[in-house]
Each structure stands twice: as C-alpha cells, then as structure tokens.
C-alpha positions in Angstrom: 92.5 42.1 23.9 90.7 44.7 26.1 93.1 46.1 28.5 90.2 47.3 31.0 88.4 44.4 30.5 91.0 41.8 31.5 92.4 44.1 34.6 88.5 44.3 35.5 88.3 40.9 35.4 91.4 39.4 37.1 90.8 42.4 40.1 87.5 40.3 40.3 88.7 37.0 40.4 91.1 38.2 43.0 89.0 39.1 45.4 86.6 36.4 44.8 89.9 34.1 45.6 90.1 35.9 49.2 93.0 38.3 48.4 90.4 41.4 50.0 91.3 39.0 53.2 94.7 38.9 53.2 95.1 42.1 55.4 94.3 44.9 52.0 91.8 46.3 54.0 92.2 50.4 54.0 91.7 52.0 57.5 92.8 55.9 59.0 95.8 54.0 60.0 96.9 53.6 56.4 97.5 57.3 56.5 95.9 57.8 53.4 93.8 61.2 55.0 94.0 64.6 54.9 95.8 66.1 57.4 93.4 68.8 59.1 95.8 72.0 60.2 94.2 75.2 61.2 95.9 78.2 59.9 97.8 80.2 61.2 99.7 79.1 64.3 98.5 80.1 67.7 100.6 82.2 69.8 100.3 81.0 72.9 102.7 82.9 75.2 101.5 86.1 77.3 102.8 89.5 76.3 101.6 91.8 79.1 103.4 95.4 79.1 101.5 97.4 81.3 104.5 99.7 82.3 105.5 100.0 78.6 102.1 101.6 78.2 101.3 103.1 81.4 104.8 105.2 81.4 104.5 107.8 79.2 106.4 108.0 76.1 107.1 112.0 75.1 110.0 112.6 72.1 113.8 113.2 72.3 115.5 115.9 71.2 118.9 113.8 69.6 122.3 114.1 71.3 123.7 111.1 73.6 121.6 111.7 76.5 118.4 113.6 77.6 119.5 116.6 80.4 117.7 118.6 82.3 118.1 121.2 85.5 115.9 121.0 88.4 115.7 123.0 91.4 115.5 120.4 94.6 114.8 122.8 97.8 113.8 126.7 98.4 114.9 128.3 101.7 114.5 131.2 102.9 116.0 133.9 103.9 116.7 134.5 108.3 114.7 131.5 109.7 113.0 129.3 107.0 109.8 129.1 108.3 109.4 132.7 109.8 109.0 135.4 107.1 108.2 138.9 109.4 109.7 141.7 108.2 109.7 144.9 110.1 108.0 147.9 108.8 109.8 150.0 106.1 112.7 147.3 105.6 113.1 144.6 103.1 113.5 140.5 103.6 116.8 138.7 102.8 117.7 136.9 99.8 116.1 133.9 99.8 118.5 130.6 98.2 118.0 127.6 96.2 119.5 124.0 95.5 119.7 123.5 91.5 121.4 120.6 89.9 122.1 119.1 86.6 120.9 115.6 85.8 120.8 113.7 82.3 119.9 110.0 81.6 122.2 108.2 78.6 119.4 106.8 75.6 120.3 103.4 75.1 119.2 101.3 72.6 116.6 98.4 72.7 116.2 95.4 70.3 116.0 92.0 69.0 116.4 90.2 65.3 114.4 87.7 64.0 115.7 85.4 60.8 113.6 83.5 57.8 115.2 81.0 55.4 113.7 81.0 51.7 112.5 77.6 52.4 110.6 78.5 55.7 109.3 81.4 53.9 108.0 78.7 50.6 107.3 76.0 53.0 104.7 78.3 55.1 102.6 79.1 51.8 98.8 79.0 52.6 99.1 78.5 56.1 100.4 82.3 57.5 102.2 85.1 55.8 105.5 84.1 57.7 107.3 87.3 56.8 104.9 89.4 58.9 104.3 86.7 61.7 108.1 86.8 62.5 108.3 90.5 62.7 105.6 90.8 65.0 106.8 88.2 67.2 109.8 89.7 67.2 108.9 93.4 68.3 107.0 91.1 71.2 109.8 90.0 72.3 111.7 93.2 72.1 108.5 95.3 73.9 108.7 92.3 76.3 112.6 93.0 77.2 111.5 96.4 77.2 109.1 96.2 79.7 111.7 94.4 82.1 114.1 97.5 81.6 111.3 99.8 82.8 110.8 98.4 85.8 114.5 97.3 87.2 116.9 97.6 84.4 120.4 98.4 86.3 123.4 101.0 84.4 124.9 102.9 87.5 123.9 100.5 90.9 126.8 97.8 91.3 126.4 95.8 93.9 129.6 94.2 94.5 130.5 91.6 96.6 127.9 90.5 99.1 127.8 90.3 102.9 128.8 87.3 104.5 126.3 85.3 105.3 125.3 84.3 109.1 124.8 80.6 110.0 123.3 78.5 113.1 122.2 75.2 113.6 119.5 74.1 115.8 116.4 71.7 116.2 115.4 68.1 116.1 113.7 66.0 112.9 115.5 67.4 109.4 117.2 64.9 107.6 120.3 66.8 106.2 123.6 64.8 107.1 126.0 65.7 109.5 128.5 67.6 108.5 130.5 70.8 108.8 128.5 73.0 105.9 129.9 75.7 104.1 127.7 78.6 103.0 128.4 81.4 100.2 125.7 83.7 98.5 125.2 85.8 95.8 123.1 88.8 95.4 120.7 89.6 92.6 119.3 92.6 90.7 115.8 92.0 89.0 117.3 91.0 86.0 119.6 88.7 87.8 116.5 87.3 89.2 114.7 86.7 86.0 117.9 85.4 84.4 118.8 82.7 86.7 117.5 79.6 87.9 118.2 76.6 90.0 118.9 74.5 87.2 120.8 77.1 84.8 122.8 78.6 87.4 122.9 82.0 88.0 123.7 84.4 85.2 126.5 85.9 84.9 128.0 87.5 81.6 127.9 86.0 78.2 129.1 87.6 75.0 126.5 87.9 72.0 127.0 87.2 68.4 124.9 89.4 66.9 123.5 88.4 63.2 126.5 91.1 61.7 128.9 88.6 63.0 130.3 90.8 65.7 130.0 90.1 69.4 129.6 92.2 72.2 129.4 91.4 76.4 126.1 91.4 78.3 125.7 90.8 82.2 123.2 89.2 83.9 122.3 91.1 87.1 124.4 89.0 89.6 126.8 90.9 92.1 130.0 88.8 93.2 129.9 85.8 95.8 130.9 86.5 99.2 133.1 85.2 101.8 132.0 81.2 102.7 130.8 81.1 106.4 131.2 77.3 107.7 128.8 75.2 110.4 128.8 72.2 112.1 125.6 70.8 111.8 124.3 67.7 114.2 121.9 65.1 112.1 118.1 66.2 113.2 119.5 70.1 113.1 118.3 72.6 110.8 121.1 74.9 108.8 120.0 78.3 108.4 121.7 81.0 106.8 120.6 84.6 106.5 122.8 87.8 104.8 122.8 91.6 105.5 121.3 92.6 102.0 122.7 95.6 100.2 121.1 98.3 98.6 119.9 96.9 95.4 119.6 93.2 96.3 116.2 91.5 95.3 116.5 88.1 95.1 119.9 86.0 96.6 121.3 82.6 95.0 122.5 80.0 98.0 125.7 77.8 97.2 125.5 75.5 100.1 128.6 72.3 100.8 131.7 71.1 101.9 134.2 74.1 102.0 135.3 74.4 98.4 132.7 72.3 96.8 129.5 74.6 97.4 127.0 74.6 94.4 123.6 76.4 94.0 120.7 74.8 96.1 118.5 77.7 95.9 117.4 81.1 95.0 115.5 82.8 97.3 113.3 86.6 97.6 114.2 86.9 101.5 117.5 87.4 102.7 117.4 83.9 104.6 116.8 80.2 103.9 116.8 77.0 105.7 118.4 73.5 104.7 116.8 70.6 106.7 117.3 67.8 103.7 119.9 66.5 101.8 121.3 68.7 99.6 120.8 69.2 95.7 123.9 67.8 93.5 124.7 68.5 89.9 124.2 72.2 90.0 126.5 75.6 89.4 129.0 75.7 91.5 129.7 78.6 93.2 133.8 79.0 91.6 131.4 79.9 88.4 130.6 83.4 90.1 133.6 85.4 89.9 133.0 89.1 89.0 130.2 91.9 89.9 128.1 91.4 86.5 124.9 93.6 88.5 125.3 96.0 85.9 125.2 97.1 82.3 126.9 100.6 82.5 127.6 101.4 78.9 124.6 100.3 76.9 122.1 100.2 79.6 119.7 103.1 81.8 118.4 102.8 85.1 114.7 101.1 85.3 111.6 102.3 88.4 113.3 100.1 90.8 117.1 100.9 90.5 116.3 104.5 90.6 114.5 104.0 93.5 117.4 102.3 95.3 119.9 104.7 93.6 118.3 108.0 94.9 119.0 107.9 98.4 115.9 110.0 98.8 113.1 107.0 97.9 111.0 104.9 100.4 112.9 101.8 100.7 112.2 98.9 103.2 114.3 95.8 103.2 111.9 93.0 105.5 114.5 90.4 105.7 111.9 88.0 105.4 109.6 89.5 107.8 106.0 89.3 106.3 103.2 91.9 106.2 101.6 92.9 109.6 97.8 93.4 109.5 96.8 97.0 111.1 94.0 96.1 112.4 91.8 98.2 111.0 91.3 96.8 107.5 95.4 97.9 105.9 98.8 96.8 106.1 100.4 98.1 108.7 103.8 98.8 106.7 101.7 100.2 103.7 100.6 102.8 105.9 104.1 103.3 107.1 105.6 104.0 103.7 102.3 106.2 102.6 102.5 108.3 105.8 106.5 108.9 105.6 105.8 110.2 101.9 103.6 112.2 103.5 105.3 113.2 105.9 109.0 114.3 103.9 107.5 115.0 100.5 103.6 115.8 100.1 103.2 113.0 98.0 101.0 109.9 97.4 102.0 107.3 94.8 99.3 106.5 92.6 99.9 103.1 91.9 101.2 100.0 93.2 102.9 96.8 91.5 102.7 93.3 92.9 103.9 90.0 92.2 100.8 87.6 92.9 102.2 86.5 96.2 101.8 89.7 97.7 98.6 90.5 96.1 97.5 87.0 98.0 99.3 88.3 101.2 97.5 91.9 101.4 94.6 90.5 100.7 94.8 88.0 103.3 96.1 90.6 106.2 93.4 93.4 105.0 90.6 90.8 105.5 91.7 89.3 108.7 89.5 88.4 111.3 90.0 91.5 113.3 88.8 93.7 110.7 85.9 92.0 109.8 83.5 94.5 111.4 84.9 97.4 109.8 83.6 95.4 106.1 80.7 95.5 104.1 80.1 92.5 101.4 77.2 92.5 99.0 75.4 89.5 97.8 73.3 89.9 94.8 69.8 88.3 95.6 68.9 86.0 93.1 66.7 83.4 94.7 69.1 80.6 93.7 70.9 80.5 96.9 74.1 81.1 95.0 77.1 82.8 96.4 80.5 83.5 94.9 83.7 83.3 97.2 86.9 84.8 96.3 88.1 88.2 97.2 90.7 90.3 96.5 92.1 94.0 97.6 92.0 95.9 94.2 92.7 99.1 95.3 94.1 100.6 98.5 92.7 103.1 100.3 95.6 106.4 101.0 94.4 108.8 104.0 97.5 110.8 103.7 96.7 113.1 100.7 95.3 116.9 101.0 91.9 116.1 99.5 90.9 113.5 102.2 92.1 110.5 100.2 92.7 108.8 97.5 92.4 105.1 96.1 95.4 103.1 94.7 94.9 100.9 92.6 97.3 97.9 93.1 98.4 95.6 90.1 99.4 92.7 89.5 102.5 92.8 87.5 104.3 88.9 86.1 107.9 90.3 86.2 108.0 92.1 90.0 109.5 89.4 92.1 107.5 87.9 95.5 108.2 89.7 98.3 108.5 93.1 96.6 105.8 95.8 96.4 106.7 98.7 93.9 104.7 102.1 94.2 104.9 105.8 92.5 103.2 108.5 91.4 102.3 108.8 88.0 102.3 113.2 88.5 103.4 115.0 91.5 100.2 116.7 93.4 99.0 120.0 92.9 101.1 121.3 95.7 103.9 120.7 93.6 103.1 124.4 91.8 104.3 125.6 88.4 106.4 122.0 89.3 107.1 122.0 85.3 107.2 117.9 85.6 104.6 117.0 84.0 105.2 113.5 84.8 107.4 112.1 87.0 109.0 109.5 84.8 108.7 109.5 81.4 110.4 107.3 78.3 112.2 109.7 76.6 112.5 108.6 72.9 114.9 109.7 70.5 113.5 106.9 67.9 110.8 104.7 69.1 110.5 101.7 67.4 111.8 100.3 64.0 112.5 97.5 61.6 115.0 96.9 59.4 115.3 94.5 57.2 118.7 94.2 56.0 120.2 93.7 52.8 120.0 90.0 51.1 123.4 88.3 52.1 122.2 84.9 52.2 119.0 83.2 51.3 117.3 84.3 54.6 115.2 87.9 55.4 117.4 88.8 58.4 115.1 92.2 60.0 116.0 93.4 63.6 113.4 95.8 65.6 114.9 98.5 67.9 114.3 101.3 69.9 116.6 104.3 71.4 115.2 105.7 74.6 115.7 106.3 78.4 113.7 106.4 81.3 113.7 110.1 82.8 112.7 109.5 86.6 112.5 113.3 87.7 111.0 113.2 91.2 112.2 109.8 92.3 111.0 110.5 96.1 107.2 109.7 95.1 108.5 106.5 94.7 108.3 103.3 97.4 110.3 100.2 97.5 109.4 97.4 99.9 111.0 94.4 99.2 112.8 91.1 101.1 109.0 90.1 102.5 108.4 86.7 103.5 105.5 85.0 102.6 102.6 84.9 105.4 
C-alpha cells in the first residue's frame, strides 16, 4: 500500500463527492493571514516645551537652595532728583536698598516600569527598553514645563470669597428653587488637574515604586462660605466671586443648601445657570483644606512669582473681555506695556497665550475701525486665488527707548483662556552693569538623569529626574492679565 497514493486518491474522490461544497472553502475570514503591523508604535501625543527651552538653563552650585543679593533702589543724597553741589563742598552720602533672596531646588521626576515578558514579547517590533525611557523623560519634561510656568510653593490661597448671587430674566429653564452657591478657587495646576467629571483635585498621597508614599496637592484653595438664592422658573442664577491674588480658574458647586456638587469650572470669576443642573458629580463636602500649594518639595513657576511679587503687572478682568483701541491694539495691552514703562523702563519680550486669546486679539486688532490703518498683500498669481485667515503674530511695543520693539506672542497649550502671560527675557540696556544676565533662569544643580534601579523583581524599574529651581530676579518685567472673558 502507498500511503501518498491512497490519501491522494480518497482527497480526490472527496471532492469529486461535493465535500469542497460543504462550506471548506478558505477566505481572509478564516484568519489564516499574516497580520501586517508596522514597527514601532507611533506616539501620538504632543510634547511641546517651549518654556523648558526658551528659559535658560545655567548650573548650580550644590547646597539646598540657590541665593543671591540684589540691590532694588539707589537714592540719593538731599533731594533725589537734584544733584547741585555748591562750589568747593562735597555731596551727601547717597543710600541703597539690598536684600537677600534664595529659591529652594526641588526635584523633578517620573518612573517608568518593564516586565521581562513585555520586554521578550516586544522583540522585532521596538527596542522597548529605550522606548519606555524616552517616554518617560516626556512625561517628566512635560510636568516640567507646567512647573515653569505656574508651579505654586509659597502662594496659598486659602479660603475663597463668597460668592455674590442674583436672579433675573425671562426664558431659562432651571427649576425653581432656593439655590445654594459655593466656589473654589484654582491655581494653574488646580486648573489642569481638575475637571467637571473628576472633580476638582485636591491632595492624594503617592506610592512611589520604593514602596513609600508621600502627599501631593492639587492646586485648589478651600471652598467658601455657601451664598443662597431664590430663583423664579424663567430666571437666570448668576454667581460672580471677588478673586484673590493667585486665582486662575474657579470650580462652581451649585444646589440645595448642603447638597451642592460641581457644575462647572470656569476662567472668569462669574458664571450663569439657566438649565437644570448637572447630577452625579463632586460634591462640594469633598473640598475641605487649602491644597493650592506644594511648599516643601515644590518652587515658584512665571506665573506665581508674578502674583507673589507685589511689584508685577497684574490685571484681574473679572470676565470683562479685551477692548479694541482703535488704532490697530488692545487697549489693555497698551495699558500694561505703558505702566512697565512707566515704573520700571522695561518691555517684556514675549507673550504667552492660550488660543482663545490669540483668537480674541486678533479679532479686536483687526476690527472694523482699524481697517485703514492696515495693509494686506495678495500675491498675484493670475489664478484668482486668495487665502483667508489671519492672525496677530507679533505685537507691536512703542514704549521702549529705541522707538519700538515687536513681541512676538505665542501660543502656549498649558496657559489657561482668559490669561495673557508676558516678560522679558533680559532687562534693557538701561539696566547698566545690572549683573542679571537674564531675568529668570533654571538653576540646575543636576539636570536630568536615569536610573535604572537594581533587579528586585522581573521588571527594569528606571525613574528620570531633575534638581533645579526657577530663579526669577527682576520679576517687575513681568505682566499678568488674567480672568478675561471671551469676546
């Protein structure tokens, strides 16, 4: 007997007896196919840090925190601003303010973890050891870059002002009743931490990958007082809050006295309820602590030592929105230039928008009553073609000693709407022998490292850190405007 032969043969008479009918036929549905996987995986999140590189990074010297004296003010001696002397005698003894300041290095990072089997498992389609440690100094620049621009160690902002409530109109929808209203106030990161459907964030303790745990807040200040109103069915509730120094953003809790929970979180220090409210949300019983801060393992970022200062421009809009001067500006851009004019000889050198104010100042600079005073140029290309879309790149600063300067104004993902952020990079060469040579600076005492810890268990546990501070020396070239509505 041939083997071959007879399986040969009985395949044969098979399908001669129909059996290829019978539902044998082989299709891509089988799944018997290759499976077609490009290599490696595509990273498809944004990592934009354009203060971690625009902010210049200069090296520590060790110790706990980076000092440093400055001298704030001159004056001289008789009248300040008269200096004659008579003949043959000598002027007083002129005086000067000097102070001490030092910014505490904290410490930056994140930690990343790789089983054996994920490491085995991603063979031939990415080296999974170096992916993972570049995604995870991402991550770690990316929290980095948040801490540059608002990160919060010294600016509590406590409880928040109660807010004020009226009633009034014809049409809404939100059911009578006697509303209660209570709001929290928010730093950036309180901002960027909380949400609507999250809550707003708080404090949580971390378990780090060494097993040991340590607290972190969230950039929310306490609740205030409730304020109650008796609202009519066709009225509108609004609520507005005296914001504090610091505030950026403020979370609504909005019911029946005692059962308020989160309806909204807002960039203006008012909102308006004219619909039934949200249910299933934080209540506002979960907010019981200032948690603004991180005051022993954070620094202060560009925006809290703005607010911080006392001597920045800061301009709280309480939902006010940007006026159009007339003559091709923003009239409350011109304001803040001027005034740092004005008190300090200086002119910040850039500005940092969320895109909602990039729209609005484009919007008020080309308003219909400074169209004259603009020039557009159309390529000719005998197509008839004509592309729309503008927008006000750079911003045009009268108020320096050489006749002007441009600013450029960027566009920046983690600046909240309704706040415009600018400072000078260097202070102006009327600021002689100023010794600053720029007026913040990252002050690293290491920048950035990996470790990759010893073998415990079968997983490559690596973390990625950083130990720095960000020196602001001259924080009166700085401008805050913040709180602006949206129009």
């Amino acid at each position: 007997m041939n083997p071959t032969s007879d399986t040969l043969k009985l395949l044969k008479d098979a399908y001669a007896g129909g059996l290829a009918k019978a539902g044998n036929t082989v299709t891509t549905g089988t799944g018997l196919v290759e499976y077609d996987l490009q290599a490696p995986a595509k990273n498809l999140y944004p990592v934009i840090t354009i203060l971690g590189k625009r902010v210049p990074r200069v090296k520590g010297k060790g110790g706990v925190a980076t000092n440093w004296r400055q001298v704030n003010s001159i004056t001289g001696s008789g009248w300040d601003n008269t200096g004659f002397v008579p003949e043959g005698q000598r002027a007083g003894v002129m005086s000067l303010n000097a102070s001490t300041v030092s910014a505490s290095y904290a410490t930056l990072g994140e930690e990343g973890a790789l089983t054996f089997e994920a490491q085995s498992a991603a063979a031939g389609f990415e080296d999974e050891r170096a992916r993972t440690s570049v995604r995870v100094l991402q991550k770690a620049m990316l929290k980095e870059e948040i801490a540059i621009l608002g990160a919060n160690a010294t600016l509590a902002l406590g409880t928040a002002n109660t807010p004020s409530l009226s009633a009034a109109g014809s049409g809404a929808t939100l059911p009578a009743a006697t509303y209660s209203v209570i709001v929290v106030g928010l730093t950036l990161e309180g901002y960027l931490n909380s949400s609507v459907a999250n809550g707003v964030a708080t404090s949580k303790t971390v378990t780090g990958q060494d097993g040991q745990t340590f607290p972190l807040s969230g950039g929310s200040g306490n609740k205030s007082t409730n304020a109650t109103q008796a609202v009519t069915l066709g009225q509108t509730l609004t609520a507005t809050v005296v914001a504090k120094t610091g505030e950026l953003a403020w979370a609504w809790y909005v019911g029946t006295a005692g059962s308020e929970i989160l309806q909204t979180i807002t960039t203006v220090p008012t909102v308006t309820f004219s619909a039934p409210l949200a249910t299933g949300t934080q209540a506002a019983t979960a907010v019981t602590a200032d948690n603004s801060r991180n005051a022993s393992t954070a620094f202060n970022g560009l925006l809290t030592s703005a607010f911080a200062s006392g001597n920045a421009y800061t301009k709280q809009f309480n939902g006010a929105t940007l006026t159009a001067s007339g003559r091709g500006s923003v009239a409350e851009i011109d304001a803040m230039l001027k005034t740092l004019w004005d008190e300090y000889r200086v002119s910040p050198s850039v500005m940092l928008v969320n895109s909602q104010e990039q729209y609005n100042i484009t919007n008020k600079v080309l308003s219909g009553t400074s169209a004259s005073l603009l020039r557009q140029n159309v390529g000719v290309t005998g197509d008839g073609q004509i592309s729309a879309g503008n927008v006000v790149s750079h911003y045009y600063n009268p108020f320096t000693l050489n006749g002007g300067a441009m600013i450029p104004i960027l566009l920046h993902p983690n600046v909240p709407p309704g706040t415009v952020l600018a400072w000078a990079d260097n202070l102006p060469a009327q600021y002689q022998s100023n010794n600053v040579p720029n007026v913040a600076e990252m002050h690293i005492r290491r920048d950035w490292y990996d470790i990759e810890w010893p073998l415990t268990s079968r997983s490559y546990q690596h973390g990625i850190y950083c130990e720095e501070v960000l020196a602001v020396y001259a924080p009166f070239a700085m401008g805050v405007l913040s709180g602006i509505g949206n129009g």
